[in-house]
N, CA, C and O atoms as a printed pandas DataFrame, in Angstrom:
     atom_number atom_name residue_name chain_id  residue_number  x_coord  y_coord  z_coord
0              1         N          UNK        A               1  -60.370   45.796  -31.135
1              2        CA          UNK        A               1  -59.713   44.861  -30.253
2              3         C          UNK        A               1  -59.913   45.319  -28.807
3              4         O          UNK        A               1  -59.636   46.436  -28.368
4              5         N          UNK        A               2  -60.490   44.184  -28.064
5              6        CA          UNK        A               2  -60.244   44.873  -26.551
6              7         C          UNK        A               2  -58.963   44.713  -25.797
7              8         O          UNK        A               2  -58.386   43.631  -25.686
8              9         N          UNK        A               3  -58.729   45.348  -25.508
9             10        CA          UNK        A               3  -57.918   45.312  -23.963
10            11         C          UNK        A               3  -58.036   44.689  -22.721
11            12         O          UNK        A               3  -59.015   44.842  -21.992
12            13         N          UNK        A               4  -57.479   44.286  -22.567
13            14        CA          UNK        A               4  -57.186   43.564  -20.947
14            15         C          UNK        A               4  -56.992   44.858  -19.937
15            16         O          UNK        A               4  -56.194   45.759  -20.195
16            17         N          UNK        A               5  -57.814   44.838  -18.766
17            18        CA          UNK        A               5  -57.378   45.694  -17.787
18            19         C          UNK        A               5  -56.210   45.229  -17.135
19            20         O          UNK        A               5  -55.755   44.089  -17.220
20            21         N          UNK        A               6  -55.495   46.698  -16.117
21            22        CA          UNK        A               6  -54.080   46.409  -15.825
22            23         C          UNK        A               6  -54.332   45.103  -14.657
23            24         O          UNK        A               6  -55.411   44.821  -14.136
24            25         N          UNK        A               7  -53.315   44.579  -14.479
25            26        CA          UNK        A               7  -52.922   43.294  -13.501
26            27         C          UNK        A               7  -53.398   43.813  -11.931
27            28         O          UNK        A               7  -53.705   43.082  -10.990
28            29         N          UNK        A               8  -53.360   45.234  -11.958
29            30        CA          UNK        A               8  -53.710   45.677  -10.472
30            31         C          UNK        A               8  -54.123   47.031  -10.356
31            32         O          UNK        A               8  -53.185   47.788  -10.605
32            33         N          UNK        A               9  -55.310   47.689  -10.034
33            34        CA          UNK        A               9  -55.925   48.893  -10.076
34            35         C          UNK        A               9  -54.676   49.500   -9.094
35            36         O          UNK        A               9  -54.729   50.694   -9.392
36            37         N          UNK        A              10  -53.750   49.389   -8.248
37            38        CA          UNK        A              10  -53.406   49.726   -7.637
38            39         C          UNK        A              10  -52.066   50.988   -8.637
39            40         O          UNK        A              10  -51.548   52.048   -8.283
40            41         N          UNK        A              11  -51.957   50.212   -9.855
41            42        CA          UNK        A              11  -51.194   50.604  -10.651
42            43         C          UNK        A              11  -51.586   51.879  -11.507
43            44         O          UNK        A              11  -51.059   52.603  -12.352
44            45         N          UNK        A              12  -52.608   51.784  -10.940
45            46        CA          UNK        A              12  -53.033   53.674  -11.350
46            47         C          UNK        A              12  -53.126   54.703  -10.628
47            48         O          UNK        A              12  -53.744   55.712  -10.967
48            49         N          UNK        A              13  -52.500   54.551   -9.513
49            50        CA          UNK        A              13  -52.187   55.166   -8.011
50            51         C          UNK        A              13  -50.452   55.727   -8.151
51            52         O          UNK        A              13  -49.439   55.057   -8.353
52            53         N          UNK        A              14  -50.619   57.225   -7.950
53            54        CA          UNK        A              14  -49.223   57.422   -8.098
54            55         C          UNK        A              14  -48.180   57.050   -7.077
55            56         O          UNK        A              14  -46.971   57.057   -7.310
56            57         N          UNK        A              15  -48.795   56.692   -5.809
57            58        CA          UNK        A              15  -47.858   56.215   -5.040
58            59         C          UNK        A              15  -47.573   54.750   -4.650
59            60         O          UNK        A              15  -47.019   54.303   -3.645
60            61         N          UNK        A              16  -48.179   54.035   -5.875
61            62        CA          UNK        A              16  -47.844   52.739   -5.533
62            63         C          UNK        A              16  -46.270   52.213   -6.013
63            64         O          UNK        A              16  -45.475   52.513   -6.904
64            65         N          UNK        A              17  -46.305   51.542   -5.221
65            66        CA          UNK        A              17  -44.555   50.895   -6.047
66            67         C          UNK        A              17  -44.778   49.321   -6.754
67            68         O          UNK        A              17  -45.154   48.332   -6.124
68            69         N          UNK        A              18  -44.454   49.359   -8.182
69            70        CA          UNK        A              18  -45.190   49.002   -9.211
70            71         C          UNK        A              18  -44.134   47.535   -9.040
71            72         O          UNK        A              18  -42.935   47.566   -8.761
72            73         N          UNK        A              19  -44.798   46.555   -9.242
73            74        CA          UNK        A              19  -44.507   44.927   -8.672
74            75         C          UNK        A              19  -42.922   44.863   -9.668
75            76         O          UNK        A              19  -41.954   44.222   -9.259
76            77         N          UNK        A              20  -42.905   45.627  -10.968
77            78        CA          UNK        A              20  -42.319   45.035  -12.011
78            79         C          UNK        A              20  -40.915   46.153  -11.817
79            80         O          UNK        A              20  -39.960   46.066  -12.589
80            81         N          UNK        A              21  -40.945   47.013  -10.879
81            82        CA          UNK        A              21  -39.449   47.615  -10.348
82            83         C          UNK        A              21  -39.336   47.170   -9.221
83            84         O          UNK        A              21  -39.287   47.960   -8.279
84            85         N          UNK        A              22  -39.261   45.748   -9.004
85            86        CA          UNK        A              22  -38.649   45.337   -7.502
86            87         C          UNK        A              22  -37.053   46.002   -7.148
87            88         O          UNK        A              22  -36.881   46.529   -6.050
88            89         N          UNK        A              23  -36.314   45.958   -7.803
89            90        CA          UNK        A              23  -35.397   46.607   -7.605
90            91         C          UNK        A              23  -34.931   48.197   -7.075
91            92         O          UNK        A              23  -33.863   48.444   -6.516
92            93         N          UNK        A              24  -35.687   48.898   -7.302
93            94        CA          UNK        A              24  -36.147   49.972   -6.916
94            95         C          UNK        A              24  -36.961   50.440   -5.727
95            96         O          UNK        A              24  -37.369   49.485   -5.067
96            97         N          UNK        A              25  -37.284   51.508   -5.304
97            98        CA          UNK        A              25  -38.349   51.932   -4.456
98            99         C          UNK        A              25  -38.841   53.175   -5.359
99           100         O          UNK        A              25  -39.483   54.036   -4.757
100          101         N          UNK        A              26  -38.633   53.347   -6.610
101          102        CA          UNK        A              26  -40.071   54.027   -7.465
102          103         C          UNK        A              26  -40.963   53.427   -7.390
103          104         O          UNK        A              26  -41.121   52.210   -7.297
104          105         N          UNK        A              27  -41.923   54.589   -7.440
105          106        CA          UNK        A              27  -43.386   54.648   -7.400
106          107         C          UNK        A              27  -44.102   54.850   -8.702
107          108         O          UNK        A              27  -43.304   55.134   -9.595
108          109         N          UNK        A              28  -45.439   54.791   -9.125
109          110        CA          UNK        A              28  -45.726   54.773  -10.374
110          111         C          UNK        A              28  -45.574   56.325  -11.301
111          112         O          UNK        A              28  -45.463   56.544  -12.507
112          113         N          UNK        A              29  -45.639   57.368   -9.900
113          114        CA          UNK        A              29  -45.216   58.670  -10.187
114          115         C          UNK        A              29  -43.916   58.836  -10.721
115          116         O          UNK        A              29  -43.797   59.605  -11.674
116          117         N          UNK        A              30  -42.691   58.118  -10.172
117          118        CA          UNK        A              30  -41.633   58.590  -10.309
118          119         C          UNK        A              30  -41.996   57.769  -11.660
119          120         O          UNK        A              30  -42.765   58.302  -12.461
120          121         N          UNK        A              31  -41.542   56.676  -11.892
121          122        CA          UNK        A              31  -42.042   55.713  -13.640
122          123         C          UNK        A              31  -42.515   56.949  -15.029
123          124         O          UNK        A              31  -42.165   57.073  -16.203
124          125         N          UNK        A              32  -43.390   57.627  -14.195
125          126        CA          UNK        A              32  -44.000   58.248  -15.500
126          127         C          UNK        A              32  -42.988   59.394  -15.758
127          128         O          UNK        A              32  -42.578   59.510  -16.913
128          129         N          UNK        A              33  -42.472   60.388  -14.662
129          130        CA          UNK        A              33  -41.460   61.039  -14.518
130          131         C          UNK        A              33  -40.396   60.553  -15.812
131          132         O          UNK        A              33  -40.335   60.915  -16.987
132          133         N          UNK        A              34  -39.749   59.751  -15.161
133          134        CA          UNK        A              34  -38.982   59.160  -16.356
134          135         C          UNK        A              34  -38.832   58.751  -17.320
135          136         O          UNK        A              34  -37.730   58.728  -17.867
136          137         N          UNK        A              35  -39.967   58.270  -17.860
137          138        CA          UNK        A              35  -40.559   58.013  -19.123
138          139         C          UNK        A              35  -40.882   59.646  -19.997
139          140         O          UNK        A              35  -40.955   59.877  -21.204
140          141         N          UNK        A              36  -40.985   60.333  -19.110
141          142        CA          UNK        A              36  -40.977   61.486  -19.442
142          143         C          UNK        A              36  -39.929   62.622  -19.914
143          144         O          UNK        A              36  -40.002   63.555  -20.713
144          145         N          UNK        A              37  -38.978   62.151  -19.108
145          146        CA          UNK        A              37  -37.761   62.521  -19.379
146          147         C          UNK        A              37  -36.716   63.600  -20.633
147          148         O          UNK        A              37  -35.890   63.053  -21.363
148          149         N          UNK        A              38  -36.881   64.636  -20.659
149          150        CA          UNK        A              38  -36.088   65.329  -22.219
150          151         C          UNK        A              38  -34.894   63.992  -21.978
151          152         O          UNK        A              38  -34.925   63.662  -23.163
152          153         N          UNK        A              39  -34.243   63.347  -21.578
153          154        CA          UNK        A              39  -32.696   62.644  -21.375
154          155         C          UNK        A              39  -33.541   61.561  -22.266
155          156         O          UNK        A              39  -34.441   60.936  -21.706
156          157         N          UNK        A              40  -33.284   61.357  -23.517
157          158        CA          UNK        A              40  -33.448   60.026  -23.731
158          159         C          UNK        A              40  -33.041   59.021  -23.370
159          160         O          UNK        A              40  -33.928   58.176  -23.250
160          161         N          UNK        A              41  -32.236   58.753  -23.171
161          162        CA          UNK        A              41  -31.005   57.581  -22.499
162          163         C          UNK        A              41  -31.566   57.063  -21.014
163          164         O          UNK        A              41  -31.448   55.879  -20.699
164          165         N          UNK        A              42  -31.971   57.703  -20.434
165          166        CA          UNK        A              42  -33.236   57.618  -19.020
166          167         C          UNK        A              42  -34.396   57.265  -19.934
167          168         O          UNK        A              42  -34.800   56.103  -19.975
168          169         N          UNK        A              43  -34.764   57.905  -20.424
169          170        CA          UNK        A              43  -35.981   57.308  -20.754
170          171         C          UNK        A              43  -36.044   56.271  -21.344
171          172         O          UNK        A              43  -37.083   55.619  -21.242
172          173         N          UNK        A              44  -34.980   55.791  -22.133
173          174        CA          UNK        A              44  -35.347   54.562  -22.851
174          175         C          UNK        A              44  -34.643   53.244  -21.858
175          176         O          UNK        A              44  -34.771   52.041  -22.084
176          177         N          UNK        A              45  -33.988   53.796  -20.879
177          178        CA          UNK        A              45  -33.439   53.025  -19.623
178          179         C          UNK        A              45  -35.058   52.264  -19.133
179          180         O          UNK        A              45  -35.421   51.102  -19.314
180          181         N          UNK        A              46  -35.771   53.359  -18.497
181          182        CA          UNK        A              46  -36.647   53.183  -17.663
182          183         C          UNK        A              46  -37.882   52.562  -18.570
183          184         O          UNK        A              46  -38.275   51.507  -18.072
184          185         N          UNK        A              47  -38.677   52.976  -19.899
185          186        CA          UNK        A              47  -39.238   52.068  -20.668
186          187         C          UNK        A              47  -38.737   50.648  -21.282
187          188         O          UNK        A              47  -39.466   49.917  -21.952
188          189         N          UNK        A              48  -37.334   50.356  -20.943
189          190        CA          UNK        A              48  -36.965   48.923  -21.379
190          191         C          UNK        A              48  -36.937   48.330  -19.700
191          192         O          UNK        A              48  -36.994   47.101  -19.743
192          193         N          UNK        A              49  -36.898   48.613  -18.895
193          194        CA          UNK        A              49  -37.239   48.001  -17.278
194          195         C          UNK        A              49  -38.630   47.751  -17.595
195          196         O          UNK        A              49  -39.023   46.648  -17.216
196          197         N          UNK        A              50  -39.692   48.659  -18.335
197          198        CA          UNK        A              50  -41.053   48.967  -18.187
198          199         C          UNK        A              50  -41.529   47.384  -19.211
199          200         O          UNK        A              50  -42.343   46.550  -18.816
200          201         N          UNK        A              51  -40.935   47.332  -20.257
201          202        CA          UNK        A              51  -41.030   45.975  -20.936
202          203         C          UNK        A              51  -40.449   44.925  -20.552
203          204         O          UNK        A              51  -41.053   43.864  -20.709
204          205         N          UNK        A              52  -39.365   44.919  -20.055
205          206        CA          UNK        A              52  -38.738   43.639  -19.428
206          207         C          UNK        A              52  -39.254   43.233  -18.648
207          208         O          UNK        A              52  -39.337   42.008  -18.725
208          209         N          UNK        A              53  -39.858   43.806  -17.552
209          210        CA          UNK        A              53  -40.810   42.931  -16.434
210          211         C          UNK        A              53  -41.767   43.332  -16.436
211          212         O          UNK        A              53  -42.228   42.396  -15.782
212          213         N          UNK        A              54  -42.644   43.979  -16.601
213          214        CA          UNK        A              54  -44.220   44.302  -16.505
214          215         C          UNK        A              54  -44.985   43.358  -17.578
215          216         O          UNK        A              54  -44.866   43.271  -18.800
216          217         N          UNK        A              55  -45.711   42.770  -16.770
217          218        CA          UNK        A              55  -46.823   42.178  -17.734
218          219         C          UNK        A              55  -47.141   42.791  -18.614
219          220         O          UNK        A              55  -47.158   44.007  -18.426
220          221         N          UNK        A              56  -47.592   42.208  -20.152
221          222        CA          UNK        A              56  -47.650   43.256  -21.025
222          223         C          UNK        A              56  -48.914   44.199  -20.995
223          224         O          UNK        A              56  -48.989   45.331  -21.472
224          225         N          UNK        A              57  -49.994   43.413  -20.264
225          226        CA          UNK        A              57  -50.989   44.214  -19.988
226          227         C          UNK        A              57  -50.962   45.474  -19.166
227          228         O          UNK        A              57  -51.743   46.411  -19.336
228          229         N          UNK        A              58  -50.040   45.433  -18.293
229          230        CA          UNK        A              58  -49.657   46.637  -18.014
230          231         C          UNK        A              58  -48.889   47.990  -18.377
231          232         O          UNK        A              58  -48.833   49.167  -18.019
232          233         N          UNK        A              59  -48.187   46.875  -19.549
233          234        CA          UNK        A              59  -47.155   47.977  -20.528
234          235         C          UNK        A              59  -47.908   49.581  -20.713
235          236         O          UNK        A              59  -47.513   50.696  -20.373
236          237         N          UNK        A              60  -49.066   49.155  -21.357
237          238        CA          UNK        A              60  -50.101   50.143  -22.289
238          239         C          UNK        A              60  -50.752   51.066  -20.910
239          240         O          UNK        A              60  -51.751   51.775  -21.034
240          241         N          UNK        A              61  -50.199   50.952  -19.959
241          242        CA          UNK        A              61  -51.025   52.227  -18.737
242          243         C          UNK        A              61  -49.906   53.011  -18.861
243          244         O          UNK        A              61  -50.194   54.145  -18.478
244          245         N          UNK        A              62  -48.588   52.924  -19.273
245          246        CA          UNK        A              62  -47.721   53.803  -19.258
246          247         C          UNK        A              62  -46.999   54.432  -20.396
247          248         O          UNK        A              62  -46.238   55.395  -20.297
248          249         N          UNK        A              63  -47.365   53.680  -21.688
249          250        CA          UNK        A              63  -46.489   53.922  -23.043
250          251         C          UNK        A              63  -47.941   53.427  -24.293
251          252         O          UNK        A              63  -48.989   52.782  -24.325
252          253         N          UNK        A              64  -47.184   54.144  -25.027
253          254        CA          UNK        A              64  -48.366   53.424  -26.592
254          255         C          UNK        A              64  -46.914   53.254  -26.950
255          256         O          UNK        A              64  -45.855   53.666  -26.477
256          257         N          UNK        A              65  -47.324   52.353  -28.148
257          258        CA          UNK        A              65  -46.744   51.847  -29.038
258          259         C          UNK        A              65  -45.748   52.571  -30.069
259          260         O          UNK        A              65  -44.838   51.980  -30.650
260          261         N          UNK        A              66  -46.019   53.794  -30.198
261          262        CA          UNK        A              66  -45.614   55.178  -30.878
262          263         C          UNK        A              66  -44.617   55.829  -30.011
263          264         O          UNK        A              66  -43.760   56.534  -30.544
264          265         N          UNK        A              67  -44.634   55.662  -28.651
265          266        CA          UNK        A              67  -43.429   56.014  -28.194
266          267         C          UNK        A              67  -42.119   55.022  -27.855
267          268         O          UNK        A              67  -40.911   55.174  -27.678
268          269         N          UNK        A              68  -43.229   53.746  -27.875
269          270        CA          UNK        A              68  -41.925   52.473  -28.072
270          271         C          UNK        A              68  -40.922   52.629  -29.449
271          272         O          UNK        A              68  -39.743   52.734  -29.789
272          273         N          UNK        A              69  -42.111   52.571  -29.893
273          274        CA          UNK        A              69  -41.005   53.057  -31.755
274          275         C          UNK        A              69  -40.531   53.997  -31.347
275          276         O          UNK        A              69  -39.613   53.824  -30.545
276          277         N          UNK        A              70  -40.786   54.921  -31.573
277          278        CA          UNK        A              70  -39.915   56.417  -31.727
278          279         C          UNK        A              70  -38.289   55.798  -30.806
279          280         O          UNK        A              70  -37.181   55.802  -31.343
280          281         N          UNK        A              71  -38.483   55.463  -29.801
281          282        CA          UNK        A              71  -37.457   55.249  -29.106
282          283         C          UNK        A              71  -36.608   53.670  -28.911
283          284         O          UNK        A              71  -35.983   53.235  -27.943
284          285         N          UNK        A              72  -36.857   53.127  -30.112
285          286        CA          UNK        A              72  -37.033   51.443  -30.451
286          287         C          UNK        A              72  -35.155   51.654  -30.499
287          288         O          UNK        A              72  -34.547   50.871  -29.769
288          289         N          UNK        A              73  -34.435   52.501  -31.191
289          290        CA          UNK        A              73  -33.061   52.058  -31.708
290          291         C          UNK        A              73  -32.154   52.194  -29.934
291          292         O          UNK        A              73  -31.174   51.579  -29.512
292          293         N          UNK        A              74  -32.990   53.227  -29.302
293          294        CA          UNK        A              74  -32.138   52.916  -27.934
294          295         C          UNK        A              74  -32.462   52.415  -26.988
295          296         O          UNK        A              74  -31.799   52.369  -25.952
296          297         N          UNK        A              75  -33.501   51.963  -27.161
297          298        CA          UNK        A              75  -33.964   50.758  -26.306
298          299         C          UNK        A              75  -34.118   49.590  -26.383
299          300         O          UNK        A              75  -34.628   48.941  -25.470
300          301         N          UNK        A              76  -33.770   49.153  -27.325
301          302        CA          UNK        A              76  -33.617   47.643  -27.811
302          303         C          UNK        A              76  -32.104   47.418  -26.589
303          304         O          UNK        A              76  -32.065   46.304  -26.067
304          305         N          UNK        A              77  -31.346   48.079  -26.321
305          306        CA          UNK        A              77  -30.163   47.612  -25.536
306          307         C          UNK        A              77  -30.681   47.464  -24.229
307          308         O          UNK        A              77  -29.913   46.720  -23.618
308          309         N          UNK        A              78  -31.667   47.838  -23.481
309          310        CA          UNK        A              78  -32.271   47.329  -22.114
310          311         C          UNK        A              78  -33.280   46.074  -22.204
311          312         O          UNK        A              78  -33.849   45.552  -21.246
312          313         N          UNK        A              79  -33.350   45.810  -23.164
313          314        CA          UNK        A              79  -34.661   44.765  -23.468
314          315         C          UNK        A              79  -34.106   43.199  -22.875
315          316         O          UNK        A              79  -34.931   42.444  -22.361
316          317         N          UNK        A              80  -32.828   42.842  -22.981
317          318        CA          UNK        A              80  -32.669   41.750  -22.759
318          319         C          UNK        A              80  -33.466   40.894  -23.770
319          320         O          UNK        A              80  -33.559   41.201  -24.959
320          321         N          UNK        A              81  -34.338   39.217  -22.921
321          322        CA          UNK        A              81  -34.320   38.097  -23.669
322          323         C          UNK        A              81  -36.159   39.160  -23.958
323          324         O          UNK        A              81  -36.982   38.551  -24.643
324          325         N          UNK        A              82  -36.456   40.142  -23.590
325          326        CA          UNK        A              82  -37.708   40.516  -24.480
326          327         C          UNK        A              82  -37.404   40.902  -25.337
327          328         O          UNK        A              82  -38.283   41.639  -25.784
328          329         N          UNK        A              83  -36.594   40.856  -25.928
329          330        CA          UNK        A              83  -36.302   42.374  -27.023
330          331         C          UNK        A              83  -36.552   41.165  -28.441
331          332         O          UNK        A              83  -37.052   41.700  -29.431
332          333         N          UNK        A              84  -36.391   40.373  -28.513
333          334        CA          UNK        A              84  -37.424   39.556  -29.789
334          335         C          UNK        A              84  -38.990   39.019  -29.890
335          336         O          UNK        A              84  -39.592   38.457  -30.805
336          337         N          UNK        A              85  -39.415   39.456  -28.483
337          338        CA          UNK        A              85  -41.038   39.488  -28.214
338          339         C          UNK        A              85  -41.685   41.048  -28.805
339          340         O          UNK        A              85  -42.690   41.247  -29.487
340          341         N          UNK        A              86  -40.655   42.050  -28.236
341          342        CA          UNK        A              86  -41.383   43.317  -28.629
342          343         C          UNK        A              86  -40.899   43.638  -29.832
343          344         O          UNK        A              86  -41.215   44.772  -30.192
344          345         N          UNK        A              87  -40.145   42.938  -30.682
345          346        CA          UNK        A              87  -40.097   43.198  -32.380
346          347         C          UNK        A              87  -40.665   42.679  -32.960
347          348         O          UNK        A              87  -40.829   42.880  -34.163
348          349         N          UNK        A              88  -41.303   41.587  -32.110
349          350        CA          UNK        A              88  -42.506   41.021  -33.169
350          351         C          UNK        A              88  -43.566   41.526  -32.530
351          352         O          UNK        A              88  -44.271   42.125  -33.343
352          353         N          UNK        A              89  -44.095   41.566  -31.217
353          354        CA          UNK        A              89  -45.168   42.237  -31.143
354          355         C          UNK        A              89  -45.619   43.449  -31.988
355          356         O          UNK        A              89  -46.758   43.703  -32.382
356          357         N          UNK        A              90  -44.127   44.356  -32.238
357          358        CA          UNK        A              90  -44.688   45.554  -32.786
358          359         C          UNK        A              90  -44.635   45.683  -34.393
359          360         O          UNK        A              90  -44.953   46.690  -35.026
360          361         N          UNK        A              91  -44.179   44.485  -34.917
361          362        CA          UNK        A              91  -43.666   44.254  -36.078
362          363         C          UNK        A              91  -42.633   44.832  -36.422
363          364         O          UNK        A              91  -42.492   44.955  -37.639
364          365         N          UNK        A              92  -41.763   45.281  -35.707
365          366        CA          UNK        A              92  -39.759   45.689  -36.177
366          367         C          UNK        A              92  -39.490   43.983  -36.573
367          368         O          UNK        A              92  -40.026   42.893  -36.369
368          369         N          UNK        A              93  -38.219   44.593  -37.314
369          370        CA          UNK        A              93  -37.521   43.620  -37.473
370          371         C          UNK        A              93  -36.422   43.629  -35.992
371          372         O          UNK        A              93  -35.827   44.521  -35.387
372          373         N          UNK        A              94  -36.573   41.859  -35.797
373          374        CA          UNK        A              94  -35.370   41.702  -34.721
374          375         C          UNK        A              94  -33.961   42.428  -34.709
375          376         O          UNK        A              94  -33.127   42.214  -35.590
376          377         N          UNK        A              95  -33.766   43.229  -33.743
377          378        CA          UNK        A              95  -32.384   43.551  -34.159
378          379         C          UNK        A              95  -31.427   42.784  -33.742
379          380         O          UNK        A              95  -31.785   42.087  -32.793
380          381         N          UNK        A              96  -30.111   42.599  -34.144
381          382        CA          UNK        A              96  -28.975   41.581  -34.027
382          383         C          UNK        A              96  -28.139   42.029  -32.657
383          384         O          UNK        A              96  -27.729   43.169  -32.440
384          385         N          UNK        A              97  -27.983   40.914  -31.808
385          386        CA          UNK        A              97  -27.584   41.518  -30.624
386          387         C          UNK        A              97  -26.479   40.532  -30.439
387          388         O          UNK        A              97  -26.929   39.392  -30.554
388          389         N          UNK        A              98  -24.883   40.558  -30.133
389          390        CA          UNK        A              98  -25.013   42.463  -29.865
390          391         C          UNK        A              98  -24.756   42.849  -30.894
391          392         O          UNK        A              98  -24.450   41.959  -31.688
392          393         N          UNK        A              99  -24.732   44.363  -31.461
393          394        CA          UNK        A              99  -24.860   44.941  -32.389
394          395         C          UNK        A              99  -23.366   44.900  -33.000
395          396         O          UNK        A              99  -22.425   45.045  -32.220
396          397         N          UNK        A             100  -23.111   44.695  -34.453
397          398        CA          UNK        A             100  -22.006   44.061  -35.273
398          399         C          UNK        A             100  -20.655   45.097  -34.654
399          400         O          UNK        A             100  -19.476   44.746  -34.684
400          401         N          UNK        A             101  -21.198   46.525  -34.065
401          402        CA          UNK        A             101  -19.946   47.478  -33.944
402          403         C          UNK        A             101  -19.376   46.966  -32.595
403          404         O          UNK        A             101  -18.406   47.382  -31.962
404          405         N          UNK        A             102  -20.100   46.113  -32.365
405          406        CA          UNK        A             102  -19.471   45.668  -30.780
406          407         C          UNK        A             102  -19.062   44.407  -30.702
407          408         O          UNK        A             102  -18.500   44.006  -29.683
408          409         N          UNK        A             103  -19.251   43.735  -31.594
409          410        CA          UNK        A             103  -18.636   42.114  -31.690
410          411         C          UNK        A             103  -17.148   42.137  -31.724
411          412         O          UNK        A             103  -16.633   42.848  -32.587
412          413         N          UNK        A             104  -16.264   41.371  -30.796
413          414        CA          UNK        A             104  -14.816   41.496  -30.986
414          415         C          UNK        A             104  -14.684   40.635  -32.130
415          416         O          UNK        A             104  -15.585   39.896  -32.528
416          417         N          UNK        A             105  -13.053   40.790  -32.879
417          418        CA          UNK        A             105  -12.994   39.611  -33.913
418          419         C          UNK        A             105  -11.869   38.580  -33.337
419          420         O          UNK        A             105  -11.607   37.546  -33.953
């Protein structure tokens, strides 16, 4: 299968500030930083920002698929209205949101 190159060569530049953290003033350095993170809870913060707005073609300059899983049960809570695109993209099952321990009765 080929790949699509990223949306902007610029995005392989560590000091660019990456279109899809408007909210922010990180740079693509700080992004990887955090994704990097021993804190899971940051990291799966900053890879569900990384899916929620980044084109998906850009997803894959910063994450494989193997670290989306690995970190799928705590990051499904930053995903918002993606979070049933990237369970089927990756083939998870959708998870139920919000999750049954948090539903009032």
């Amino acid at each position: 299968m080929t790949r699509l190159g990223p949306t902007s060569l610029a995005l392989l530049q560590d000091d660019t500030r990456p279109y899809f953290l408007f909210w922010t003033d990180a740079t693509v350095a700080d992004l990887r930083a955090h994704l990097a993170s021993q804190d899971l809870e940051e990291r799966a913060y900053w890879m569900g920002a990384l899916l929620r707005e980044a084109n998906t073609r850009d997803v894959w300059l910063f994450v494989t698929q193997a670290e989306i899983r690995a970190l799928w049960p705590r990051l499904v809570r930053y995903l918002g209205r993606a979070r049933a695109m990237w369970s089927y993209l990756l083939g998870l099952p959708e998870p139920s949101w919000p999750p049954p321990e948090a539903k009032h009765a």
